[in-house]
C-alpha positions as CSV (number, residue, x, y, z in Angstrom):
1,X,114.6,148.6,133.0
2,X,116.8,148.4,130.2
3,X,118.1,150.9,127.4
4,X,115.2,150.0,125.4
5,X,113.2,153.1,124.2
6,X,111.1,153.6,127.5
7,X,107.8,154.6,125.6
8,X,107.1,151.1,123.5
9,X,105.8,150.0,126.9
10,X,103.7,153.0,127.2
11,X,102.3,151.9,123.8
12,X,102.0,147.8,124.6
13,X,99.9,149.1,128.0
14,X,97.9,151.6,126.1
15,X,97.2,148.7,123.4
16,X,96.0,146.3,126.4
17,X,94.0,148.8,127.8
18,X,91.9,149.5,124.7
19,X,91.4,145.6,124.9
20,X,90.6,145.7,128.2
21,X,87.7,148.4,127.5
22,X,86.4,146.8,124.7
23,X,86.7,143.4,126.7
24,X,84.3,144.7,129.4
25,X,82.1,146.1,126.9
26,X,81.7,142.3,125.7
27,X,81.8,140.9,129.2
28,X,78.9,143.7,130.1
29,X,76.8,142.3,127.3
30,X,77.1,139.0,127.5
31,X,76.4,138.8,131.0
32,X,72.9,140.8,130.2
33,X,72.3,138.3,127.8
34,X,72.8,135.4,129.8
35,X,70.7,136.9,132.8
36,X,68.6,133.9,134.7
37,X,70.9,131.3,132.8
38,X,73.4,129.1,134.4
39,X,76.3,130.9,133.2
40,X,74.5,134.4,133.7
41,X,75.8,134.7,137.8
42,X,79.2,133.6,136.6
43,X,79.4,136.1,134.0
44,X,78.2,139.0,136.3
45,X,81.1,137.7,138.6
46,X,83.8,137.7,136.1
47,X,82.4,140.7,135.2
48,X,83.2,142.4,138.0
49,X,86.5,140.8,138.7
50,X,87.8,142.4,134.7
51,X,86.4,145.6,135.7
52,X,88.8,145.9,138.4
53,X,91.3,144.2,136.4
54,X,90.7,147.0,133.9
55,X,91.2,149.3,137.2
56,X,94.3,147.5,137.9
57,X,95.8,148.1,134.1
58,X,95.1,152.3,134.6
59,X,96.9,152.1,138.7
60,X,100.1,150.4,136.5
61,X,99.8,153.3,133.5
62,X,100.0,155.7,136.2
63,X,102.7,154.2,138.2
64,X,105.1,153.7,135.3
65,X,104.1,157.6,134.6
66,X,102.6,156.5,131.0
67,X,99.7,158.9,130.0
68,X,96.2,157.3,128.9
69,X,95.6,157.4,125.3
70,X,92.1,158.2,125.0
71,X,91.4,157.3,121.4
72,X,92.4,154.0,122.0
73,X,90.4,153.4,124.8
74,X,87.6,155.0,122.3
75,X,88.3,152.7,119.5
76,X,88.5,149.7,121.9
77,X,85.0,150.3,122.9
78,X,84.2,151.2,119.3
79,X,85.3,147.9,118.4
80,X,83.2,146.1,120.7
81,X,80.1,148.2,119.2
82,X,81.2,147.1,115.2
83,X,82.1,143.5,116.6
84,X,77.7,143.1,117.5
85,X,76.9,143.9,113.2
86,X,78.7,140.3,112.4
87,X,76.6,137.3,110.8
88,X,75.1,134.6,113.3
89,X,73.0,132.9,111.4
90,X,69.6,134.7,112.1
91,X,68.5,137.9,111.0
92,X,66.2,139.7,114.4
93,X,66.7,137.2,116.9
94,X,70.0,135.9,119.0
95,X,71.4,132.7,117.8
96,X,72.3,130.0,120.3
97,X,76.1,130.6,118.4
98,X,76.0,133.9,119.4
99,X,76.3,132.6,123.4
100,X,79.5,130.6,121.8
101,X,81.3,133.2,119.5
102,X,81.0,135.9,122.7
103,X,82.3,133.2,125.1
104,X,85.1,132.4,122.9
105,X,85.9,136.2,122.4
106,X,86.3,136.8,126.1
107,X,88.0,133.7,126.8
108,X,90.7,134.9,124.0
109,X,90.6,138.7,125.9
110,X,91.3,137.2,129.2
111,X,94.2,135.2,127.6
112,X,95.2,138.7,126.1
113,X,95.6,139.8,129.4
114,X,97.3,137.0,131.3
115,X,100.3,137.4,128.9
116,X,100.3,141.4,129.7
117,X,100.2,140.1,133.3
118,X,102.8,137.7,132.5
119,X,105.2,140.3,130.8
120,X,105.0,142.9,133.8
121,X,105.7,140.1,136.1
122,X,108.8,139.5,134.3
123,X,109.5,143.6,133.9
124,X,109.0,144.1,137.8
125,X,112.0,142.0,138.3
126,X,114.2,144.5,137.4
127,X,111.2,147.8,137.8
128,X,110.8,148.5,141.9
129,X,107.0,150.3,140.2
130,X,105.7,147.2,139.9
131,X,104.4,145.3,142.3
132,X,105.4,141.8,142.2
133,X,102.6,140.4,144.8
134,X,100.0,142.6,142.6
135,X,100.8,140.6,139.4
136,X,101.1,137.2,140.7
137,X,97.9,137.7,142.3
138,X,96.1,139.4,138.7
139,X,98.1,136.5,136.8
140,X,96.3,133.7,139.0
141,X,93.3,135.1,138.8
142,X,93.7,136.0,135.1
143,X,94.4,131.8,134.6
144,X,91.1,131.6,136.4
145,X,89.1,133.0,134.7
146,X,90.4,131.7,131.3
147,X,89.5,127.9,132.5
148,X,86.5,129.2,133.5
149,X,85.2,130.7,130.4
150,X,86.7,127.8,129.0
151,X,84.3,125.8,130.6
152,X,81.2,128.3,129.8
153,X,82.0,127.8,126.4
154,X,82.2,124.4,125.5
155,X,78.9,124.4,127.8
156,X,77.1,126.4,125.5
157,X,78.7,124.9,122.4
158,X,77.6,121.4,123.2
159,X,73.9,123.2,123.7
160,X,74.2,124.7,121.0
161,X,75.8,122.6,118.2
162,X,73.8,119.2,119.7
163,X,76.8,117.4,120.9
């Protein structure tokens, strides 16, 4: 690496991985609430797939020696929690937007996390404690699952909008 102050990344990683908790949080309820839906076995999959993804993030903390910061992780999954108060239009039931505004929420997470992807691919040029094979594979799947989402979304907003 370069001269650069060593922790910053230590800080960026930390900052993804309170994204990537609150991030699963989302994907976790989402896919609940899309059970026996079309886009309810998808979202169990992707599920999955950002858990270990999550999994991967922690293996690359640990590698590059950068300790966990534990409130973030806490306020990422706080965040999550304070994100289900907002508006959608009905007061005790789910609105078909709120199928939309959570699909658009993960789609911009897993975007989050293909550019952290993309930035350790470009670090592990010059760091031998990244994995090069590791990233290209979690930056592929990472573009995956954004056009997936992509199309879950504009699924649900044509169902739901009436277009």
């Amino acid at each position: 690496m370069t001269d650069a102050d060593p922790t910053l990344l230590g800080i960026y990683l930390n900052d993804h991985l309170a994204g990537a908790t609150g991030g699963l949080e989302l994907f976790r309820r989402a896919t609940g609430s899309h059970a026996g839906t079309p886009a309810g076995d998808a979202l169990k999959r992707l599920t999955a797939e950002v858990e270990d993804d999550r999994d991967a993030l922690l293996a690359i903390l640990r590698a590059l020696g950068f300790p966990v910061r534990q409130y973030k992780v806490i306020a990422g999954w706080a965040a999550e929690k304070a994100g289900r108060l907002k508006l959608n239009g009905r007061l005790l039931s789910r609105s078909p937007l709120s199928s939309v505004i959570e699909l658009e929420g993960l789609h911009l997470g897993v975007l989050g996390k293909s550019a952290c992807w993309r930035l350790l691919r470009t670090l592990a040029e010059s760091e031998p404690r990244l994995d090069k094979l590791a990233l290209d594979g979690l930056l592929a799947r990472a573009e995956r699952q954004a056009a997936e989402l992509e199309d879950l979304r504009l699924t649900a907003a044509r169902g739901a909008l009436g277009h």
